[in-house]
C-alpha positions as a Markdown table, in Angstrom:
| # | Residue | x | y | z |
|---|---|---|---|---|
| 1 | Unk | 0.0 | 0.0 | 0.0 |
| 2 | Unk | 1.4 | 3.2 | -1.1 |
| 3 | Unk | 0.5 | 6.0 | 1.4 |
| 4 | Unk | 0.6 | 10.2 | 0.5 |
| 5 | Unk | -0.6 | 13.2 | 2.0 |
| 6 | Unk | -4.1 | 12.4 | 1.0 |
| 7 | Unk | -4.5 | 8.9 | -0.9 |
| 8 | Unk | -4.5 | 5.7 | 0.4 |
| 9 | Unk | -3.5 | 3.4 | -2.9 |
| 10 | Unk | -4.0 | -0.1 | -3.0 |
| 11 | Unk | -2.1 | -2.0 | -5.6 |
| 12 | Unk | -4.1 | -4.6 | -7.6 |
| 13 | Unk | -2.6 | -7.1 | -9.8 |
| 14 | Unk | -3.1 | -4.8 | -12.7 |
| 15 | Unk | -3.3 | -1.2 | -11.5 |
| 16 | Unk | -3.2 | 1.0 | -8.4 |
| 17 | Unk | -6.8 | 1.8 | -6.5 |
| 18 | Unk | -7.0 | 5.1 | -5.4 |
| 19 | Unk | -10.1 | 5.6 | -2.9 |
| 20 | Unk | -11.2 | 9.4 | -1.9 |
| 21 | Unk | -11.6 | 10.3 | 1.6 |
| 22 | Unk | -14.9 | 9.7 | 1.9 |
| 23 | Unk | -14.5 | 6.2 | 0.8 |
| 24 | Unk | -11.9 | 5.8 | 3.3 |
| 25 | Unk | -14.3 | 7.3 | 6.0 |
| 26 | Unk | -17.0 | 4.8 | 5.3 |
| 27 | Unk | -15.3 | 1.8 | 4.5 |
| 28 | Unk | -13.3 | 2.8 | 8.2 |
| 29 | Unk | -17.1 | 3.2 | 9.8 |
| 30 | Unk | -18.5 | 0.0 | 8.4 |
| 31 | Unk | -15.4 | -2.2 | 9.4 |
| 32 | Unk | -15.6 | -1.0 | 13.1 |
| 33 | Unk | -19.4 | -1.5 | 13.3 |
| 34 | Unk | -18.8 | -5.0 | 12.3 |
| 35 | Unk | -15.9 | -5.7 | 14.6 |
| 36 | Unk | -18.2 | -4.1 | 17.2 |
| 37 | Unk | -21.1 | -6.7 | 16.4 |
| 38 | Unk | -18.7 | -9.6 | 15.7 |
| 39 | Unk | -17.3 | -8.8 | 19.7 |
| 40 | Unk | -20.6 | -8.7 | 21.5 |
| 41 | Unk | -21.9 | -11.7 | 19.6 |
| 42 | Unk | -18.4 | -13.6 | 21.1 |
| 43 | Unk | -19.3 | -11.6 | 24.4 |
| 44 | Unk | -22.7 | -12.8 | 24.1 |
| 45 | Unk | -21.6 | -16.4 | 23.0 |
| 46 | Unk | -19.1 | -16.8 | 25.8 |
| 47 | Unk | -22.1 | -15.7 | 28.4 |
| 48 | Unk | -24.0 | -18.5 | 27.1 |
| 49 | Unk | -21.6 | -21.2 | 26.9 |
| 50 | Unk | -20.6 | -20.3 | 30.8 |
| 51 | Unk | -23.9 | -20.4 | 32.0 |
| 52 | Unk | -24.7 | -23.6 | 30.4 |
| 53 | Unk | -21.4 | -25.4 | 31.4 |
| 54 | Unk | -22.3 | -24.5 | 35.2 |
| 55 | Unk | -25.6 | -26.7 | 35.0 |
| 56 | Unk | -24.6 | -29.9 | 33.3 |
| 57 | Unk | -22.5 | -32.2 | 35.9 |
| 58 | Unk | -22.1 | -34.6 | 33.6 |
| 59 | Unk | -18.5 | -33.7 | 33.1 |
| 60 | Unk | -17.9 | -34.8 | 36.8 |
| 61 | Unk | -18.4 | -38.7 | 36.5 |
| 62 | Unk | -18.8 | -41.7 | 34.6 |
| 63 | Unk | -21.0 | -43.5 | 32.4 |
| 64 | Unk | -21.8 | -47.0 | 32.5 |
| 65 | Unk | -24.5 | -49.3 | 31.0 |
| 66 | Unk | -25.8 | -53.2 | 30.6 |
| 67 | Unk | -24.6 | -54.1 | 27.5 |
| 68 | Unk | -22.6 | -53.2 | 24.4 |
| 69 | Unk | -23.3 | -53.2 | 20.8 |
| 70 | Unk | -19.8 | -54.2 | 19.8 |
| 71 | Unk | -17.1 | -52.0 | 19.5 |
| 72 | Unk | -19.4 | -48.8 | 19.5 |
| 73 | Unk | -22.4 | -47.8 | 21.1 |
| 74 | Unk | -20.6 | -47.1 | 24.1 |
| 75 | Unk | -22.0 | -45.3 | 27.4 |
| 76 | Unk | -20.1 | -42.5 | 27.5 |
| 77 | Unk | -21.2 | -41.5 | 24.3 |
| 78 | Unk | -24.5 | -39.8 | 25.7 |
| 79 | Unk | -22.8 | -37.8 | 27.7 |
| 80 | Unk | -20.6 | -35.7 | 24.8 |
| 81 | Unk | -21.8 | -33.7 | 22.3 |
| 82 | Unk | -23.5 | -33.1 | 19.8 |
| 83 | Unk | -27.0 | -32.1 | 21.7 |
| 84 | Unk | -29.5 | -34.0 | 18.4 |
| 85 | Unk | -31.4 | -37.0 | 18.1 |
| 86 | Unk | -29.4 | -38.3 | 15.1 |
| 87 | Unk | -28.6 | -41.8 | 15.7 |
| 88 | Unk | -24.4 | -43.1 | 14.8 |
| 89 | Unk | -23.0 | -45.5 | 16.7 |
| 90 | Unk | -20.5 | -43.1 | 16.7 |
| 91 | Unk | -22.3 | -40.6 | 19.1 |
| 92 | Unk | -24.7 | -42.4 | 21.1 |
| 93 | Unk | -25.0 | -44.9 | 23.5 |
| 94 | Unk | -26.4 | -48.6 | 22.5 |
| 95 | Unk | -26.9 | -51.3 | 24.4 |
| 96 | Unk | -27.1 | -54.8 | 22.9 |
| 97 | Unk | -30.7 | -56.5 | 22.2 |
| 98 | Unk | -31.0 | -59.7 | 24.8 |
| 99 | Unk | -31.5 | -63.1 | 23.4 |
| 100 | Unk | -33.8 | -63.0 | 27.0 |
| 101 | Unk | -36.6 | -60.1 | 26.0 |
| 102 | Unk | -37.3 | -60.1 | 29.2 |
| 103 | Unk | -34.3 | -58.7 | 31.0 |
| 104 | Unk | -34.1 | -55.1 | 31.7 |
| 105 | Unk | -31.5 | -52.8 | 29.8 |
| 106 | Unk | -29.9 | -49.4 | 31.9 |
| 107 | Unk | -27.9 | -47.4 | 31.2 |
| 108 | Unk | -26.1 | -45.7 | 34.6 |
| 109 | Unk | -24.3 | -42.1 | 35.4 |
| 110 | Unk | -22.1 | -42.0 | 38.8 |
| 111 | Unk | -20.9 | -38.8 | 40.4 |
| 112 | Unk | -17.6 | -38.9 | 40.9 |
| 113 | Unk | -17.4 | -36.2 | 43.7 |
| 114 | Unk | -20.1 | -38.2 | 45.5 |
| 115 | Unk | -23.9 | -37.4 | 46.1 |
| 116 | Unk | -25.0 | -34.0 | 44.9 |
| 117 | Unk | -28.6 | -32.4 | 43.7 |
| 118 | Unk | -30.2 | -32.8 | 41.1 |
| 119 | Unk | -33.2 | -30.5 | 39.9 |
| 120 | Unk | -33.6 | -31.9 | 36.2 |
| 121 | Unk | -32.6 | -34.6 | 33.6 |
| 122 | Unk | -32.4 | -33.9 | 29.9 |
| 123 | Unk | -32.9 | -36.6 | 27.3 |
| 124 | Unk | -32.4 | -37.4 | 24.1 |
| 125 | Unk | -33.6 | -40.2 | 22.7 |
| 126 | Unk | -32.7 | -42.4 | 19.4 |
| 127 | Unk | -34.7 | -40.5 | 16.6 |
| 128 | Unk | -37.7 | -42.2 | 14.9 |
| 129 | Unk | -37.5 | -45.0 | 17.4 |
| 130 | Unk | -39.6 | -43.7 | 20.5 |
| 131 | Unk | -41.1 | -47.3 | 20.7 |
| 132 | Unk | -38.0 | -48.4 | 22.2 |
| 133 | Unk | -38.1 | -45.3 | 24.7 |
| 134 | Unk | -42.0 | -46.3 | 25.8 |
| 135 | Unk | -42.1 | -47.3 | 29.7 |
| 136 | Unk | -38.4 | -46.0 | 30.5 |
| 137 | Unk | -38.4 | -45.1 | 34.4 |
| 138 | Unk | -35.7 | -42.7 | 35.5 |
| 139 | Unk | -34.1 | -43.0 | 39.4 |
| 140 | Unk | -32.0 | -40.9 | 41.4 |
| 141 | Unk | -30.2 | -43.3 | 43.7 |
| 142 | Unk | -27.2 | -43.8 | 46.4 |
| 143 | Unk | -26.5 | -47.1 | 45.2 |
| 144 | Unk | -25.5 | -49.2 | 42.0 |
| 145 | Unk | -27.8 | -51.7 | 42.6 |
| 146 | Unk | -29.7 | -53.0 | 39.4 |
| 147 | Unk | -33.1 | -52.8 | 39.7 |
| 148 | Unk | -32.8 | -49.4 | 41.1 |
| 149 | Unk | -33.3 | -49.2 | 44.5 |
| 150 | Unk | -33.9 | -45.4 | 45.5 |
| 151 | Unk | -36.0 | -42.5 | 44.6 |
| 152 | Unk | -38.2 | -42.6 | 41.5 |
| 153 | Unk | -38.0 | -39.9 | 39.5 |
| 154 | Unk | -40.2 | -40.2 | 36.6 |
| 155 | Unk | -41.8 | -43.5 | 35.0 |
| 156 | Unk | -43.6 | -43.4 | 31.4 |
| 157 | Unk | -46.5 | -43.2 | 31.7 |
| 158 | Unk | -48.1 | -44.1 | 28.2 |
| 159 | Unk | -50.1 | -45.0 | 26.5 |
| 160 | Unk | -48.9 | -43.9 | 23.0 |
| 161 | Unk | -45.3 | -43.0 | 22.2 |
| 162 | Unk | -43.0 | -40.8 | 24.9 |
| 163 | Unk | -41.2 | -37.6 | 23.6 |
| 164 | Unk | -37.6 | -38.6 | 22.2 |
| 165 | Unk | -36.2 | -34.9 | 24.1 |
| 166 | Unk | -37.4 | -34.4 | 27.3 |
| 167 | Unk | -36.8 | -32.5 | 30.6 |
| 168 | Unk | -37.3 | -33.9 | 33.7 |
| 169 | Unk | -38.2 | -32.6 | 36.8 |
| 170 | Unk | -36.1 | -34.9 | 39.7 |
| 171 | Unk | -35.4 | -32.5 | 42.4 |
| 172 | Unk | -33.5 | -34.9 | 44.5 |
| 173 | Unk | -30.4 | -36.0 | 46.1 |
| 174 | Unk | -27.9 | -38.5 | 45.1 |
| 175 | Unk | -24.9 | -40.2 | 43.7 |
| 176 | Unk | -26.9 | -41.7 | 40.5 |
| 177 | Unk | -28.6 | -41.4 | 37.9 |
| 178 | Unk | -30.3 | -44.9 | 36.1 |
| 179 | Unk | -32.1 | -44.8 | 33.4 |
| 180 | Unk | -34.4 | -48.1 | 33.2 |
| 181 | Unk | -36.3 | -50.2 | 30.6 |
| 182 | Unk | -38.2 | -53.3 | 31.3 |
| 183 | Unk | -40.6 | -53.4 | 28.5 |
| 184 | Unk | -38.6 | -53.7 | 25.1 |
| 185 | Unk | -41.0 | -53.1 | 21.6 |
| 186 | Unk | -41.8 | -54.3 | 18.5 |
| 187 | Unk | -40.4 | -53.3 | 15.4 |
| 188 | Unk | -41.0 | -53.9 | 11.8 |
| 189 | Unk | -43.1 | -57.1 | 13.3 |
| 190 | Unk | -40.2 | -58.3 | 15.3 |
| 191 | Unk | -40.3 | -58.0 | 19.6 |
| 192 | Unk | -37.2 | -56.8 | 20.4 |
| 193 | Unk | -36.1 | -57.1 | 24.5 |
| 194 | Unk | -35.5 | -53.8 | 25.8 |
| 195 | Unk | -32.7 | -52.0 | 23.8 |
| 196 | Unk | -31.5 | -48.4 | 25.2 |
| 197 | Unk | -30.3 | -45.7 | 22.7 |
| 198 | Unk | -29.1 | -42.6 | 24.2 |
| 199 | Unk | -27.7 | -39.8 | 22.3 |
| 200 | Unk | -27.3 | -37.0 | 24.6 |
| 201 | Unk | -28.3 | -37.0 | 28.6 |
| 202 | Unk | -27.5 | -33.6 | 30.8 |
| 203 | Unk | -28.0 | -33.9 | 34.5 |
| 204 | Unk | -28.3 | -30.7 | 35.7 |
| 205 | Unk | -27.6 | -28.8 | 39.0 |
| 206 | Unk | -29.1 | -26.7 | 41.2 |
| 207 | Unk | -30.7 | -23.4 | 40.3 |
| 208 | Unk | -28.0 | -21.2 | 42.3 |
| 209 | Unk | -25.8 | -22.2 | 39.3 |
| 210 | Unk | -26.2 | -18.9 | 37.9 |
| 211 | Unk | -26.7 | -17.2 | 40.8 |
| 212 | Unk | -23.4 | -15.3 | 43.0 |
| 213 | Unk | -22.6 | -16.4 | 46.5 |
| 214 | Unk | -21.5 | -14.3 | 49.1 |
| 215 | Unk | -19.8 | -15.7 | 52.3 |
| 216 | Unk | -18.6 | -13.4 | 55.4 |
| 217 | Unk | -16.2 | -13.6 | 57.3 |
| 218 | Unk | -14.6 | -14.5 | 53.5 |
| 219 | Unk | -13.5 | -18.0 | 52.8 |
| 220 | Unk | -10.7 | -19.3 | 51.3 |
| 221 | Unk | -10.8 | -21.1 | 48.4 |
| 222 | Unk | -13.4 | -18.1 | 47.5 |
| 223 | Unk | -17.1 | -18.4 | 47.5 |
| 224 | Unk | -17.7 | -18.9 | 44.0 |
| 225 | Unk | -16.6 | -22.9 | 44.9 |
| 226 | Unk | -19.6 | -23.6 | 46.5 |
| 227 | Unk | -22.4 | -23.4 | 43.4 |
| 228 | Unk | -19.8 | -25.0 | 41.3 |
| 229 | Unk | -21.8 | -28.3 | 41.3 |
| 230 | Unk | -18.3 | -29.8 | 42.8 |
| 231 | Unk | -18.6 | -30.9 | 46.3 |
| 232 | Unk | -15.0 | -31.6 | 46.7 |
| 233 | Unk | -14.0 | -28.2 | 46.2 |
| 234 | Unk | -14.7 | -26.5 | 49.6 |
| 235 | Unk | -14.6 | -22.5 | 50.7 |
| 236 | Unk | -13.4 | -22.6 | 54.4 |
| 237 | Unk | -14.5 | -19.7 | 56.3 |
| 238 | Unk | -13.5 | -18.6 | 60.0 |
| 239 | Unk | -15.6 | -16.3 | 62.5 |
| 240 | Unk | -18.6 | -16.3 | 65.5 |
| 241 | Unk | -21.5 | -15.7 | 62.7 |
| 242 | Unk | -21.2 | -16.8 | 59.6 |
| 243 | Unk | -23.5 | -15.5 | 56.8 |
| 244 | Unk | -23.7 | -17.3 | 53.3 |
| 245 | Unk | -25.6 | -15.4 | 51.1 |
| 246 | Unk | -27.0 | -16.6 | 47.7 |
| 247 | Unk | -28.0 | -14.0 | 45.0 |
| 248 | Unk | -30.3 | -15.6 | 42.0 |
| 249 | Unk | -30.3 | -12.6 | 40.0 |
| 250 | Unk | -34.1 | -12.4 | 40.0 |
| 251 | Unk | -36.8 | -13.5 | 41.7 |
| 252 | Unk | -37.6 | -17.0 | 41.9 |
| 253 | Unk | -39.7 | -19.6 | 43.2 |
| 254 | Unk | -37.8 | -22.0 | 45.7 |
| 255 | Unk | -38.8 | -25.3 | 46.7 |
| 256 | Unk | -35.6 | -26.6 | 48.5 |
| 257 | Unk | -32.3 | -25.4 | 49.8 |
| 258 | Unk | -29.6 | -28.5 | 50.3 |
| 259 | Unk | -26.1 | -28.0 | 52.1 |
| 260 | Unk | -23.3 | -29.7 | 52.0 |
| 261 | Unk | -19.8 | -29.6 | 54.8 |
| 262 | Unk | -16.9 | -30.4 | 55.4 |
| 263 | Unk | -15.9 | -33.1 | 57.4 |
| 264 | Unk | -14.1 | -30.4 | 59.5 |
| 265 | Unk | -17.1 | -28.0 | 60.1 |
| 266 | Unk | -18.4 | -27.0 | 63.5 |
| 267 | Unk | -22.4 | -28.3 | 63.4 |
| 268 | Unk | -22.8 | -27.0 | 66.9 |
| 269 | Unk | -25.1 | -24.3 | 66.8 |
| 270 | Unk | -28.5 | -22.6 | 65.6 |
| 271 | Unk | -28.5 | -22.8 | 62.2 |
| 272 | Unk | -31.3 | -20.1 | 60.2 |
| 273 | Unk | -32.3 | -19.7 | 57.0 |
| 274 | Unk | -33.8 | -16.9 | 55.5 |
| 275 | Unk | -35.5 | -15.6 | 52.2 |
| 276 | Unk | -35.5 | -12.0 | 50.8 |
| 277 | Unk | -35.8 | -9.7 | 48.0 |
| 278 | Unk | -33.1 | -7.1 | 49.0 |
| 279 | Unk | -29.5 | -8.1 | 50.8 |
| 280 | Unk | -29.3 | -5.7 | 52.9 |
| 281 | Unk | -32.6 | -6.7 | 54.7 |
| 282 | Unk | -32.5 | -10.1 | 54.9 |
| 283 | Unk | -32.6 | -10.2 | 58.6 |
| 284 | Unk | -36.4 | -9.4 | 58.5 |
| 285 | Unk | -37.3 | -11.5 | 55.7 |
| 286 | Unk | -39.3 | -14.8 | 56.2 |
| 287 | Unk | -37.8 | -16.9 | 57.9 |
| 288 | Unk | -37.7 | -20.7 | 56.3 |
| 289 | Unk | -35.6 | -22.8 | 59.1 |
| 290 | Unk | -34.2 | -22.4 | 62.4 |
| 291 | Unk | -32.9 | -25.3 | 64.4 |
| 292 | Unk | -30.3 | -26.8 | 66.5 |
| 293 | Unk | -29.2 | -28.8 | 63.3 |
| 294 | Unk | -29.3 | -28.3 | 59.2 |
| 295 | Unk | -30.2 | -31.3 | 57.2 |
| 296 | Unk | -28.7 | -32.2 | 54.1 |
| 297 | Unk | -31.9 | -31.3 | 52.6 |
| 298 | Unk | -34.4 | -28.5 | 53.7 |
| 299 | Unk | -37.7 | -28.5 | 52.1 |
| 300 | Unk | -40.0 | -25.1 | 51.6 |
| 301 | Unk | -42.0 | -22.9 | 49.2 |
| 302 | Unk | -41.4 | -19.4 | 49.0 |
| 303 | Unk | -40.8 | -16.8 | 46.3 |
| 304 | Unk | -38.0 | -14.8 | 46.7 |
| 305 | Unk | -34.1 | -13.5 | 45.1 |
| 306 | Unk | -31.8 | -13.7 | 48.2 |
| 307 | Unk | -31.6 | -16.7 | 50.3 |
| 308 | Unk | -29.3 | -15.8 | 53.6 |
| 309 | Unk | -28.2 | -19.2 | 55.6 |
| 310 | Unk | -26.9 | -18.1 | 59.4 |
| 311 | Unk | -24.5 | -20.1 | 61.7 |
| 312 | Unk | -24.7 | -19.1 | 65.4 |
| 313 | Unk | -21.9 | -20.8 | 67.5 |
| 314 | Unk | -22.4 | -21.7 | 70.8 |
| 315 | Unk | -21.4 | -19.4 | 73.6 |
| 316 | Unk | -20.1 | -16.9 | 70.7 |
| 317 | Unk | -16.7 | -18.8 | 69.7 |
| 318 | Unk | -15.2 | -18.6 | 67.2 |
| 319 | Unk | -16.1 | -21.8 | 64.7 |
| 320 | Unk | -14.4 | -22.8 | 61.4 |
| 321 | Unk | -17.4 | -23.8 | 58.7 |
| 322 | Unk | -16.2 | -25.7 | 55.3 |
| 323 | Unk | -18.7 | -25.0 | 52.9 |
| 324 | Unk | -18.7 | -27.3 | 50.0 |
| 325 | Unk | -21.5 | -26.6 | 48.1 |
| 326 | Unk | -25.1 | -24.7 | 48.6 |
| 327 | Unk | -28.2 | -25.3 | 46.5 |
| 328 | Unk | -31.4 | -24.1 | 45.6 |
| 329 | Unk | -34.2 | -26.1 | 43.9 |
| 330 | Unk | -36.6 | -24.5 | 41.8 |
| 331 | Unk | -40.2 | -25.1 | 41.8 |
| 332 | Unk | -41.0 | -26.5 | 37.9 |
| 333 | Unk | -39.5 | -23.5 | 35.8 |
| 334 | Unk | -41.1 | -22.2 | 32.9 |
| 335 | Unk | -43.8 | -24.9 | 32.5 |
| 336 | Unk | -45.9 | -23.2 | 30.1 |
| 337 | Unk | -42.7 | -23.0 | 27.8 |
| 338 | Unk | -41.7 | -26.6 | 28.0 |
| 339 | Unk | -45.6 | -27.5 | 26.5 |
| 340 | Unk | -45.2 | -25.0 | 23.9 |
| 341 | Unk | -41.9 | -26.8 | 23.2 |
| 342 | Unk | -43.7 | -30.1 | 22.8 |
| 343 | Unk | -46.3 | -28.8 | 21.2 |
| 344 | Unk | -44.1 | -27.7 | 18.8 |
| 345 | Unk | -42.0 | -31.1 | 18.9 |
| 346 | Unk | -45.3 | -32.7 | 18.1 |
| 347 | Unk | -46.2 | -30.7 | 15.4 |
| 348 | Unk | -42.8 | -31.5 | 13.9 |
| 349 | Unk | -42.8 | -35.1 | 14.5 |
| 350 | Unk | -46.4 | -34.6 | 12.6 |
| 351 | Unk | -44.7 | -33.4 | 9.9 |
| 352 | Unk | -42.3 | -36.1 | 9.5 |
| 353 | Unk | -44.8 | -38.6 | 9.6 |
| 354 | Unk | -46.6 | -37.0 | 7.3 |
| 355 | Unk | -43.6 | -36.8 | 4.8 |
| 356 | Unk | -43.0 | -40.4 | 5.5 |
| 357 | Unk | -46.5 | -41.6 | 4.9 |
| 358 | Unk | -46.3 | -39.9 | 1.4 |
| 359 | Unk | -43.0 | -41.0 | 0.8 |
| 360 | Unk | -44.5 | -44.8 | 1.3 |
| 361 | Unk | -47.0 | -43.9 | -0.8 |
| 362 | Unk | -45.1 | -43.0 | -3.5 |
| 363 | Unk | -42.7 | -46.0 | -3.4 |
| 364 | Unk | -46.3 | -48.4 | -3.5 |
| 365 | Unk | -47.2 | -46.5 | -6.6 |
| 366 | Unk | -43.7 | -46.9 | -7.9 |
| 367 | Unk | -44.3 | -50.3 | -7.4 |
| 368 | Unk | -47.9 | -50.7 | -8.4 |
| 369 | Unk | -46.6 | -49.1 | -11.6 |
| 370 | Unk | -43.5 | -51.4 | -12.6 |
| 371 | Unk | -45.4 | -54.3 | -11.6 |
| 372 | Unk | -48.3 | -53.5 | -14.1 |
| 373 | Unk | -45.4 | -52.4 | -16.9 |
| 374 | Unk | -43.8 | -56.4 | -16.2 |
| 375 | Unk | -47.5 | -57.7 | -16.9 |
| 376 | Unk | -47.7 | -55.6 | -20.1 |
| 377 | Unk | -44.6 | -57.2 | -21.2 |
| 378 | Unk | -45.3 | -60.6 | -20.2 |
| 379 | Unk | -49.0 | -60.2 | -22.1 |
| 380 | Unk | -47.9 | -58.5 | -25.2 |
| 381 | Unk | -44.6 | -58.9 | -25.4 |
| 382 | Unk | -43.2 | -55.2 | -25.6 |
């Protein structure tokens, strides 16, 4: 680029362009404009992929499952991306049809970090083969044993075909998630035992996920550890009251707080839990628990943005409190938006079997046609 007093040349293979001023002005305008969009949308991009990465603890265990379809198919494969319903036994889990069709099939996710809470499970199923999915049950448990032996979290509940994506409400505490099939299908006029296809499953965390935490005296690791969805990472904090202080970032519809501690933490005490809509007031909101002990679990309804847990030593001493990780569990979120999403799912799926239908249509008439061209033949010999 040749620069003078007052042109900007560009040489071209041929020739020199020479743009006025004003061309220069624009052209300068309309490239920062679009580096300005192309920034927030990373800005924007990065947001989202943050938020989303602090819900799904499927990054912090292990998949397992009851069979194998040979080489691929494997468990794990449900867990990693991509998020779709397109079946390769390259990307999602299979296990292998029973000569018995009457043994069960699971599939099996364990925390590594132990038990933690889980408010929802995401599915998606094999595509065009929800016959397969019909009578799943889904279990939150503490234990490996197969059947399940723990808390049921949702069982199909037909008749008729379940949705291949699904979120589901669990709202429960544990170390795993089983998925659990017992009734098998039939398909193309064959009964098939029950066969699992998994192609993408996200167990997700608590609600406070998103949320910021706020711990005084300050704790070391910082407070940000304890909504990571890791309970192995632990904040310890030193002082007579401790205040932990959870900030949702709007107001919100709680239906559960859990806690978890360190094996080092001073329990001695009156524990209280409150729930407010400004922080600085918190003190004088409603007050959801106050007792000599805190539960793993504390069950409640109440609509608020701040949710303030207290620790009052005995006699005023000093305690040490390792906080591993605080939860909140949200009442069903956004229902009317998940039916509108299976509304629209089922008009889809509509669709499809619409196009399908005419598609088989087409081939019969195909057929219909070439068979009536071979009796032509055959009869007149053309």
């Amino acid at each position: 680029m040749a620069i003078g007093k007052k042109s900007y040349c560009f040489k071209n293979i041929e020739s020199y362009y020479c743009p006025s001023l004003d061309d220069i002005s624009f052209d300068y305008r309309r490239k920062h404009k679009l580096i300005h969009m192309l920034l927030v949308l990373l800005i924007h991009a990065t947001v989202l992929l943050t938020v989303e990465a602090q819900h799904n603890l499927t990054p912090y265990g292990s998949a397992s499952q009851s069979s194998m379809f040979g080489p691929d198919g494997k468990a794990e494969y449900a867990i990693n991306p991509p998020i779709s319903n397109n079946f390769s036994l390259l990307m999602c889990s299979h296990t292998y049809p029973a000569n018995d069709i009457n043994k069960p099939a699971w599939w099996m996710f364990q925390f590594s970090f132990g038990f933690t809470y889980i408010t929802d499970v995401t599915i998606y199923y094999r595509e065009n083969l929800a016959s397969r999915m019909a009578g799943f049950e889904l279990y939150i448990t503490n234990t490996s044993t197969i059947p399940p032996d723990g808390y049921l979290c949702y069982e199909d509940p037909g008749p008729g075909l379940p949705n291949i994506m699904q979120t589901i409400p669990c709202n429960h505490l544990g170390k795993y998630v089983i998925y659990y099939d017992t009734e098998g299908s039939t398909h193309n006029g064959i009964r098939f035992g029950p066969i699992i296809e998994l192609c993408y499953v996200a167990l997700n965390d608590n609600v406070a996920s998103d949320g910021l935490v706020y711990l005084h005296p300050s704790g070391n690791p910082p407070a940000s550890v304890a909504n990571d969805g890791n309970r192995t990472s632990c904040s310890k904090i030193y002082g007579v009251n401790v205040t932990v202080q959870i900030d949702l970032m709007k107001i919100s519809i709680g239906k559960g707080m859990f806690v978890t501690f360190g094996e080092r933490s001073m329990k001695e005490g009156q524990h209280i839990v409150y729930a407010s809509n400004d922080s600085n007031t918190w003190n004088i909101g409603t007050v959801l628990y106050n007792e000599r002990s805190l539960p793993p679990e504390i069950k409640f309804n109440a609509v608020f943005r701040y949710i303030t847990y207290v620790f009052y030593a005995d006699q005023g001493q000093p305690s040490e409190l390792e906080l591993c990780e605080i939860g909140i569990s949200e009442r069903e979120r956004e229902r009317e938006r998940e039916r509108e999403r299976d509304r629209q799912t089922d008009r889809q799926t509509d669709r499809q079997t619409d196009r399908q239908t005419e598609r088989e249509r087409e081939r019969e008439r195909v057929t219909e046609r070439d068979r009536e061209i071979s009796r032509l033949i055959y009869y007149h010999g053309f």
